[in-house]
C-alpha positions as CSV (number, residue, x, y, z in Angstrom):
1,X,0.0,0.0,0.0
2,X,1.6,3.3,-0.9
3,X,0.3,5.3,1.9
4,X,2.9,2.8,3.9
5,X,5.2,4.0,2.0
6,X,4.7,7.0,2.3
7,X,5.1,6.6,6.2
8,X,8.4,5.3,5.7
9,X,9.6,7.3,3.6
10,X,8.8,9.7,5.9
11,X,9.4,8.5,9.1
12,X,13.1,7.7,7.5
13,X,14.0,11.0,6.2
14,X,13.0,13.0,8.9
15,X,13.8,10.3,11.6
16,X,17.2,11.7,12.5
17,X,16.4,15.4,12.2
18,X,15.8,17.8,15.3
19,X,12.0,17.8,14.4
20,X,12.1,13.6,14.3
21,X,13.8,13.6,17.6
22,X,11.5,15.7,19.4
23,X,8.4,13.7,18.4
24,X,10.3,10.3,18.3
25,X,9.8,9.5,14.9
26,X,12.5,6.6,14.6
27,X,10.3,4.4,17.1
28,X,7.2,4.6,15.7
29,X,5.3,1.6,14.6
30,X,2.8,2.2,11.8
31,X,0.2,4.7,10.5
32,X,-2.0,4.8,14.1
33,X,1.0,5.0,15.9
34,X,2.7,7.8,13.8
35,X,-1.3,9.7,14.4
36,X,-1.4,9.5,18.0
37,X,2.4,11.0,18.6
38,X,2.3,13.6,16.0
39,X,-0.6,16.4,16.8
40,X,-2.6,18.1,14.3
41,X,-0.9,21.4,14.0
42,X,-2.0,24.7,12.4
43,X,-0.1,26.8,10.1
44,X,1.3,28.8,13.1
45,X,2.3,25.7,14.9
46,X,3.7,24.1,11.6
47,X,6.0,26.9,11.0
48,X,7.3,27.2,14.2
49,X,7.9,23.2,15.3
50,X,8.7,21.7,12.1
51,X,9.4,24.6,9.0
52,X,11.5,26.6,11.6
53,X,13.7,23.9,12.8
54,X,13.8,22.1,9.8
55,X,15.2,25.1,8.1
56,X,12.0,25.9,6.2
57,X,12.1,22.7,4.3
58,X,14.5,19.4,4.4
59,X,15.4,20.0,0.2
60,X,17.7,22.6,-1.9
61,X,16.2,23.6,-4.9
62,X,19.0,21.3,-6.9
63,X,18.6,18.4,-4.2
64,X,18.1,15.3,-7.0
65,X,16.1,13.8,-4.0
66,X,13.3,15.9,-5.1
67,X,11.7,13.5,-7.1
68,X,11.7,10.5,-4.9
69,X,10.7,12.3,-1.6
70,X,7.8,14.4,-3.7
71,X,6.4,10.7,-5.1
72,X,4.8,12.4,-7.8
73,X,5.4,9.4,-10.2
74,X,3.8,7.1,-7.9
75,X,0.0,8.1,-9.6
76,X,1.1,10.0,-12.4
77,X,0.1,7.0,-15.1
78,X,-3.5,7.5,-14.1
79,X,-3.6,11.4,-14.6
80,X,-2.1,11.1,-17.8
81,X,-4.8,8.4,-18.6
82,X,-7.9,10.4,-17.2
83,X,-6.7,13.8,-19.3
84,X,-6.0,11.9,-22.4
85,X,-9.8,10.1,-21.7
86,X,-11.5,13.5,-22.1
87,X,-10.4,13.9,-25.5
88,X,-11.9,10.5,-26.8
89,X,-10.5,8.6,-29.7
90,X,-8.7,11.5,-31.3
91,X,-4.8,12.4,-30.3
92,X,-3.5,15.6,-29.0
93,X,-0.8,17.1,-31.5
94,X,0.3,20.3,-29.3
95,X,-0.3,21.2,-25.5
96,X,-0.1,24.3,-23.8
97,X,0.4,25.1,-19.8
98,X,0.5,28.3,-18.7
99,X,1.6,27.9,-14.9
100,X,4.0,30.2,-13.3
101,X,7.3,29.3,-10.8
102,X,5.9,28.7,-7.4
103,X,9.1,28.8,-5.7
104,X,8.9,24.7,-4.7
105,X,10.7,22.9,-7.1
106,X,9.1,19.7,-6.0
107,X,6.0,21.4,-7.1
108,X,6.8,22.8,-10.6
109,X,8.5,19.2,-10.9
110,X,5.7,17.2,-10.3
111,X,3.3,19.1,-13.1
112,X,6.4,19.4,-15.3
113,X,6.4,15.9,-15.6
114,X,2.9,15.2,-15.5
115,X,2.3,17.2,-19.0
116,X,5.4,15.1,-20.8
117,X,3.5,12.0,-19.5
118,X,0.2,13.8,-21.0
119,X,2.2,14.2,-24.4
120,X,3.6,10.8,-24.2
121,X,0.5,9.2,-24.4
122,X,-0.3,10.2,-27.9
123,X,1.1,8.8,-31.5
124,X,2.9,10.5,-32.5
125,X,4.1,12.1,-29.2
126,X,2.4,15.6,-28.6
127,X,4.4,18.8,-28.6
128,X,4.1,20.8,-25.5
129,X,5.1,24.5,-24.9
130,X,5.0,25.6,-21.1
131,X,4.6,29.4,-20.5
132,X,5.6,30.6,-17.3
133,X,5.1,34.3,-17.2
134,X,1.4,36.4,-18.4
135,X,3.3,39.4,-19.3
136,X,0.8,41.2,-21.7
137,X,-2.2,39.1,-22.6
138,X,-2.1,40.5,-26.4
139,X,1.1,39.2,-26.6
140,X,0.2,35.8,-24.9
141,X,-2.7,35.2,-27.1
142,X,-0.5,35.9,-30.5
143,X,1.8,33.1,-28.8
144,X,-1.0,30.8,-28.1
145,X,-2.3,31.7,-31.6
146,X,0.8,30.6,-33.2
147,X,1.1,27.4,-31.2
148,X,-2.3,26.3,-31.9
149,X,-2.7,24.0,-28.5
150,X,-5.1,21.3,-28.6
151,X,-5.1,21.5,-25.0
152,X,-4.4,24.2,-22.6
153,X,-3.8,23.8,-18.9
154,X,-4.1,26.7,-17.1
155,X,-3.9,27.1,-13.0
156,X,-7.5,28.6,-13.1
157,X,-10.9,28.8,-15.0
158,X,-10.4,32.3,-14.6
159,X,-7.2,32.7,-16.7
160,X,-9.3,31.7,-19.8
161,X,-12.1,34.0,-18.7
162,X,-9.0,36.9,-18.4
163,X,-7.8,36.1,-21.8
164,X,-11.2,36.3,-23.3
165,X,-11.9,39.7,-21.9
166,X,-8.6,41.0,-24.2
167,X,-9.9,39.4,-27.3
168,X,-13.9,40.0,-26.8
169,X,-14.8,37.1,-28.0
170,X,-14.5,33.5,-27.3
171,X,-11.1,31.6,-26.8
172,X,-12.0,29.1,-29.5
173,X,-12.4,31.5,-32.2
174,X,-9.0,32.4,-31.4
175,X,-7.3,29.0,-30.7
176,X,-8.9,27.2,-33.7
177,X,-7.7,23.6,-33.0
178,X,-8.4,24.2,-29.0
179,X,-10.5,21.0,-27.6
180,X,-10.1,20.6,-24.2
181,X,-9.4,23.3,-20.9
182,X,-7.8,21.5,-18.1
183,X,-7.6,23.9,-14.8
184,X,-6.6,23.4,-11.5
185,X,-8.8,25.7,-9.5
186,X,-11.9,27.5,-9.8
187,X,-13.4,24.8,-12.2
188,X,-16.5,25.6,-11.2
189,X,-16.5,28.8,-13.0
190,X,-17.9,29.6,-16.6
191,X,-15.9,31.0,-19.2
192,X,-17.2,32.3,-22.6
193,X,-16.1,29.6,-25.0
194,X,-17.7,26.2,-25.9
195,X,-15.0,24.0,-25.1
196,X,-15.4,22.1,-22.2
197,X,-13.6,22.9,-18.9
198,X,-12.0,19.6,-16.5
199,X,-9.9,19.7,-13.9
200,X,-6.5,18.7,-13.8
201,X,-6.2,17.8,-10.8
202,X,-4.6,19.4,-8.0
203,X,-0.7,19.8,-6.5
204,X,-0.1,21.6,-3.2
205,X,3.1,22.4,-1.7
206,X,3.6,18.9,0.0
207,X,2.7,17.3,-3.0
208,X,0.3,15.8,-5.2
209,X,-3.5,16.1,-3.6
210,X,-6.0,15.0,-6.2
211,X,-6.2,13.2,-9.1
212,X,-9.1,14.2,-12.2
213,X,-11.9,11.9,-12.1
214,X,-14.3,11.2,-15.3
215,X,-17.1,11.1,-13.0
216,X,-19.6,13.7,-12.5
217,X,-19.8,16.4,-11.1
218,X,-16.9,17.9,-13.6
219,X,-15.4,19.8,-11.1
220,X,-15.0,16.9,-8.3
221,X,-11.4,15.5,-7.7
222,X,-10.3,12.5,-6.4
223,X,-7.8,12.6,-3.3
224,X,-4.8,11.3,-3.8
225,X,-3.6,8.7,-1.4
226,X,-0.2,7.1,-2.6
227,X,1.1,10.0,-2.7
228,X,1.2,11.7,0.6
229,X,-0.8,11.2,3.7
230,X,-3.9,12.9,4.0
231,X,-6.1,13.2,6.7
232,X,-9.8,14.8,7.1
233,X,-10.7,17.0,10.1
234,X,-14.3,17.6,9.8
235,X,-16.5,20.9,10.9
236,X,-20.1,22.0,11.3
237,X,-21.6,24.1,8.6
238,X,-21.1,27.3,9.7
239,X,-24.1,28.9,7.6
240,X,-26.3,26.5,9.4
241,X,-24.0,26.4,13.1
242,X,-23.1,29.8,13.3
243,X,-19.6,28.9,14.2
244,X,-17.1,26.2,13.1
245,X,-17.1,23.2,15.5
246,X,-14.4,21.1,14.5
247,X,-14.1,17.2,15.5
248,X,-11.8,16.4,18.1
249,X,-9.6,13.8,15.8
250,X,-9.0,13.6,12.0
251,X,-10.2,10.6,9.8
252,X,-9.3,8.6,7.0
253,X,-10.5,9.4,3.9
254,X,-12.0,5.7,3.6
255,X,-14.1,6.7,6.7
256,X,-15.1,9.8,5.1
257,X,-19.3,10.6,5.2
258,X,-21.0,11.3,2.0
259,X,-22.2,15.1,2.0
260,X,-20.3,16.0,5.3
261,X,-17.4,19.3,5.2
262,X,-13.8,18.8,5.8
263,X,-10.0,20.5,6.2
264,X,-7.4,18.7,4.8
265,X,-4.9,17.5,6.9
266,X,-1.4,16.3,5.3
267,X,1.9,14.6,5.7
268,X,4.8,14.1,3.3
269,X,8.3,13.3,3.4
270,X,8.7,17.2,1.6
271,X,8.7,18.0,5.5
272,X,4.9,18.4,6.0
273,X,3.8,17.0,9.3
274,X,0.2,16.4,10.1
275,X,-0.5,20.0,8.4
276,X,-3.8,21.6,8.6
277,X,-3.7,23.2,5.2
278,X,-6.7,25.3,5.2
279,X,-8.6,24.0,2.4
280,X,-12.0,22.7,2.6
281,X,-13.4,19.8,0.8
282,X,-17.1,18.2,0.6
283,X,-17.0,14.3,-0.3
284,X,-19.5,13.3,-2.9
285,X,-18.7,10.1,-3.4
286,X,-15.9,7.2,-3.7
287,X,-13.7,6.0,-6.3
288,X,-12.9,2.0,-6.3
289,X,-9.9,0.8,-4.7
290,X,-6.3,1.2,-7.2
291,X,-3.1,-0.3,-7.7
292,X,-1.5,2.5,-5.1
293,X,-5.1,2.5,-2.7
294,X,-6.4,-0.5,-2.0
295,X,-9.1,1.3,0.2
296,X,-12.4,3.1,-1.2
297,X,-10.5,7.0,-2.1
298,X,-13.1,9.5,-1.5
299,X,-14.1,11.9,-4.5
300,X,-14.3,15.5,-3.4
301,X,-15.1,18.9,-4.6
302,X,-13.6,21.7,-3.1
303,X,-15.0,24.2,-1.1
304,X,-14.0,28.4,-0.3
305,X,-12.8,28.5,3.3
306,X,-15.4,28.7,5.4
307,X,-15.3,32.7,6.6
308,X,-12.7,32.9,10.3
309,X,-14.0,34.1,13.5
310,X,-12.3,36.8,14.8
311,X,-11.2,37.7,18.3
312,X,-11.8,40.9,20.2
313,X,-11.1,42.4,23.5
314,X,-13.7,40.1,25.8
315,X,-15.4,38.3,22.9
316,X,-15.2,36.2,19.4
317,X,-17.3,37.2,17.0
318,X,-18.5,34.2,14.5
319,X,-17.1,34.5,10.7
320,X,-20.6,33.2,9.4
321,X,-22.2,36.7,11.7
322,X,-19.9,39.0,10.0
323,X,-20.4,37.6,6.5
324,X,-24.5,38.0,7.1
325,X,-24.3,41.0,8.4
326,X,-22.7,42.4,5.5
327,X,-24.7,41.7,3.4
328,X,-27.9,42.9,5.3
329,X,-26.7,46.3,5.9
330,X,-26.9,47.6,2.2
331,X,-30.7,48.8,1.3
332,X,-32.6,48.3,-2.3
333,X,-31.5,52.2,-2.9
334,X,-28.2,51.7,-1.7
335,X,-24.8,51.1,-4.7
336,X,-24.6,47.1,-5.6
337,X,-22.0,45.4,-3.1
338,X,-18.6,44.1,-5.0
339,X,-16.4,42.9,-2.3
340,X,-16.4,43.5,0.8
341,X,-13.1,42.7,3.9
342,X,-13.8,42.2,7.4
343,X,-10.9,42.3,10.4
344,X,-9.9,43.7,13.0
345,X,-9.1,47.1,12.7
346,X,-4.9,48.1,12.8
347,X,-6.0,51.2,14.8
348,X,-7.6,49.4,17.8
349,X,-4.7,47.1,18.5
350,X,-2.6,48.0,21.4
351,X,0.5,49.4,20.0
352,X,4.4,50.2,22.2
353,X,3.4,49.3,25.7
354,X,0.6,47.0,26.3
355,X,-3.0,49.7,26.4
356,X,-4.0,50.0,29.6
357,X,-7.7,50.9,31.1
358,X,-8.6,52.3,34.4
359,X,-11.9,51.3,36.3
360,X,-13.1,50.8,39.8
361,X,-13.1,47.7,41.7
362,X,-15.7,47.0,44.6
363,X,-14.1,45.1,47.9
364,X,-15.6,43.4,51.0
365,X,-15.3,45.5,53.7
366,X,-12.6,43.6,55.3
367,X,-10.0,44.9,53.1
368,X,-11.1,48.4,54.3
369,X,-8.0,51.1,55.2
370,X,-5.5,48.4,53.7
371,X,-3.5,49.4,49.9
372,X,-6.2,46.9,48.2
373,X,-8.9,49.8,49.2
374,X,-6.9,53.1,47.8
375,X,-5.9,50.9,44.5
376,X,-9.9,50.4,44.6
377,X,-10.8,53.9,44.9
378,X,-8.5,55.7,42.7
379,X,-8.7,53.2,39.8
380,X,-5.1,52.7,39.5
381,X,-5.2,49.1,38.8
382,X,-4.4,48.2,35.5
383,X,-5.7,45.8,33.1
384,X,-4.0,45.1,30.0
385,X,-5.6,44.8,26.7
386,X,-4.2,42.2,23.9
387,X,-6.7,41.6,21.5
388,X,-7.9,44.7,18.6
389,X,-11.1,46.6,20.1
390,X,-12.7,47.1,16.9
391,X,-13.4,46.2,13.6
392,X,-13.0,47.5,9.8
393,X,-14.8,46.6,6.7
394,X,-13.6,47.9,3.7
395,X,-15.8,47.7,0.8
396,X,-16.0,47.9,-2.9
397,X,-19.3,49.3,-4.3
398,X,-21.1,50.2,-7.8
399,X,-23.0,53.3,-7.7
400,X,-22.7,56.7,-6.0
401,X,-21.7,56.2,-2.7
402,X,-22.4,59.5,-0.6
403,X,-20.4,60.9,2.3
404,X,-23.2,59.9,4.8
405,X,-22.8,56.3,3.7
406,X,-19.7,54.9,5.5
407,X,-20.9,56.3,9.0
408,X,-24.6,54.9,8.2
409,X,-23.2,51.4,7.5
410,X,-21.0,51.0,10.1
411,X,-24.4,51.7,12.2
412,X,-26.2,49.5,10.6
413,X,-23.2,47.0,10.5
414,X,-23.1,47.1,14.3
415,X,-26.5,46.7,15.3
416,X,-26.9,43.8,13.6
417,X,-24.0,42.3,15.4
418,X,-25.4,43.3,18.3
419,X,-28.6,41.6,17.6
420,X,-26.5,38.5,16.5
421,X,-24.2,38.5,19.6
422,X,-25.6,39.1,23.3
423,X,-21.6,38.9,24.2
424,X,-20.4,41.5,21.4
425,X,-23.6,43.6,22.7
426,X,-22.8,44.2,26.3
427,X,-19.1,44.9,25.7
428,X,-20.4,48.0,23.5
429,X,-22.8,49.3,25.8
430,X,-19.7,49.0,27.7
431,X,-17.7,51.1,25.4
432,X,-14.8,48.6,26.1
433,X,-15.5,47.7,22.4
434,X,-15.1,50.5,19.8
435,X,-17.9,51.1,16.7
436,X,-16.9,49.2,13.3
437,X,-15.1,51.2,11.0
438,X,-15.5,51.4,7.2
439,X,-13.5,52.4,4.3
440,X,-15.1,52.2,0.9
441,X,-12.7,51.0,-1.5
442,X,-11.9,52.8,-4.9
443,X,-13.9,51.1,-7.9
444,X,-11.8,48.3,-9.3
445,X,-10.1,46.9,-6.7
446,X,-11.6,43.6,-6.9
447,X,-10.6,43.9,-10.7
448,X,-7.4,44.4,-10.2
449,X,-7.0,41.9,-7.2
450,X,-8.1,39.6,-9.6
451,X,-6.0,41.0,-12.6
452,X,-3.0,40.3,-10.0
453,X,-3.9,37.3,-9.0
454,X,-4.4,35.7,-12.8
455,X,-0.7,37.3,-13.9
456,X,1.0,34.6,-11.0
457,X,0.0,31.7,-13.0
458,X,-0.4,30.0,-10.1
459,X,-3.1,28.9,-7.4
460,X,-6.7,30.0,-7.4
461,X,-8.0,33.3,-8.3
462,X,-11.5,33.6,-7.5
463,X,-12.1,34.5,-3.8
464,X,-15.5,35.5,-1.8
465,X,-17.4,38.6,-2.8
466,X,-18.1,39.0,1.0
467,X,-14.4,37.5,3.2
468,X,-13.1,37.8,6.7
469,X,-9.2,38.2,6.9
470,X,-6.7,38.6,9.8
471,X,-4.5,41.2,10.5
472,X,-1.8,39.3,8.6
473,X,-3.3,38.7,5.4
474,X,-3.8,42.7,5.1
């Protein structure tokens, strides 16, 4: 079974580090064993017990142990076979990728050699042309033009959709011989031209995570299992829940529940240890046990990241609240919503020496005429504050937006979180919360987030019209 493999593999390369040391990786005996010494860690927690010690990764860019240790070949015979199956009887003659350097070489490897197995598979083999860079999308058109792909993989949906826009028409009146779209993310979406869209299955930074399937619905996956180790950690829905509950211990993706939510969990021998990557995934049904699984492998669509609570000074306010709140504060009369960022707000953190607030404390009356008493009275005790006081929402909207507007929505925006929150609601009539603040964004910003996001070549480009963020992410 190559998820065994996998272990050791694992367990054997990273055995004798500092991080294999300090969780006793040499002496572990098997998958169960290796699940209950190793915890599920966050990205936080990753970084700073494994990527930190481990130099942020076990592999130079050179290292010719990439290969091996990424075990990309190990199910790379049945994505060629699934691509080459949406075509039907006819060969390929030319394919084009457009995917840009994601800084992993194990990465750029893996789907490297996953398009010359593509071309392989055809008589005569299939030319292939890999574009790395967007540059000007005139300019990238005329080169796809000239090429004349069959097939073009492209990291997202949305990169057709982007090259579309320039030409104003379809991307099959363009690319005349152009049959098939294979994208990694955002499959979901629609893009102008006829030509069928399928996924390509997906490789994250420890490896290779799903494989296409020719199963319905077109934009389900199937997880990957001989390749790395993955894990589910399943959650409440929080548009039913109000919060994310998640389960006290991950499962196997053979023990996965048809319909339920869950986070992806992952290990690999790249120096990924029990990783909770932050993608979300609903199972919709299972693929039949293969040469590298010989376990049901559970078929999967993925899912936008459920929205983040965030903490303030005394409470935590639900992501699924903030999302709905957004979008009840804008009236019929009021400019169309276009994207809308919720956080905590920079200006309410505590910033050089911890914030401090005074207040009054009530004493039995034994501790009368002692220091307790005069601290009491004069409100000198001190009481540090951590967490951001406040929140901002900056939004993007279409229409006239008057100068009234921003203060009226960030009324609006906290009464309904008031109504939503009894906690939230007494720490404002307390005033030890301050009033949301909102910024309206200039028009295009989601445009040209998106524009930015479709020039990397790389990773997903569509992102929630209404999202929570942390302070870090802004």
């Amino acid at each position: 079974m190559s998820r065994e493999h996998c272990l050791e593999l694992m367990l054997d390369v990273l055995g004798s580090t500092t991080v294999g040391r300090k969780f006793g990786l040499s002496r572990l005996d098997g998958l169960e064993d290796f699940r209950a010494a190793v915890p599920v860690m966050d990205r936080a927690t990753h970084e700073r017990e494994v990527e930190q010690p481990l130099g942020f990764g076990i592999l130079e860019p050179d290292d010719p142990r990439t290969a091996e240790l990424a075990q990309g070949h190990v199910e790379r015979d049945a994505v060629a076979a699934i691509r080459r199956s949406y075509l039907g009887p006819e060969s390929p003659r030319r394919i084009a990728m457009l995917r840009g350097p994601s800084g992993e070489g194990a990465v750029d490897r893996i789907a490297r050699d996953d398009l010359d197995a593509f071309a392989r598979l055809s008589e005569p083999v299939a030319e292939t042309l890999i574009i790395d860079r967007a540059g000007d999308p005139e300019a990238l058109l005329s080169k796809l033009e000239t090429f004349d792909p069959d097939v073009l993989i492209v990291p997202s949906a949305l990169t057709c959709g982007w090259l579309e826009t320039v030409h104003r028409d379809p991307l099959d009146r363009r690319l005349r011989s152009l049959r098939l779209v294979l994208a990694e993310h955002d499959v979901g979406k629609s893009i102008r031209s006829r030509i069928g869209v399928r996924s390509a299955g997906w490789i994250g930074n420890s490896g290779r995570m799903a494989l296409p399937t020719r199963r319905t619905p077109r934009r389900a996956m199937t997880l990957a299992m001989g390749s790395q180790i993955i894990e589910l950690l399943a959650y409440t829905n929080p548009e039913e829940d109000g919060r994310r509950v998640y389960a006290e211990r991950t499962i196997l993706p053979e023990h996965a529940v048809l319909g339920m939510r869950y986070e992806l969990v992952v290990s690999s021998a790249l120096g990924f240890l029990r990783l909770r990557t932050g993608r979300h995934v609903r199972v919709v049904g299972f693929e039949a046990p293969s040469e590298h699984a010989d376990v049901p492998r559970a078929r999967v669509i993925r899912l936008p990241p459920a929205p983040m609570d965030v903490g303030l000074e005394g409470c935590t306010v639900s992501g699924a609240w903030l999302t709905a709140s957004i979008r009840q504060i804008l009236h019929r009369e009021d400019p169309a919503l276009v994207m809308a960022e919720i956080g905590p707000d920079p200006r309410s953190l505590p910033r050089g020496v911890a914030a401090l607030q005074s207040g009054t404390m009530k004493l039995p009356a034994a501790f009368k005429e002692t220091e307790l008493e005069w601290l009491a009275r004069t409100g000198a005790h001190r009481v540090e504050r951590k967490n951001p006081r406040g929140l901002l929402v900056r939004v993007e909207l279409q229409g006239y937006v008057s100068r009234e507007l921003p203060r009226q929505l960030s009324s609006r925006f906290d009464a309904s979180l008031r109504r939503r929150s009894a906690a939230y609601a007494f720490l404002r009539d307390k005033e030890d919360l301050l009033p949301p603040r909102v910024i309206v964004l200039p028009t295009g910003t989601r445009r040209n987030e998106e524009d930015r996001r479709i020039r990397e070549l790389l990773g997903p480009v569509w992102v929630p019209e209404v999202r929570v963020v942390n302070q870090q992410e802004r």
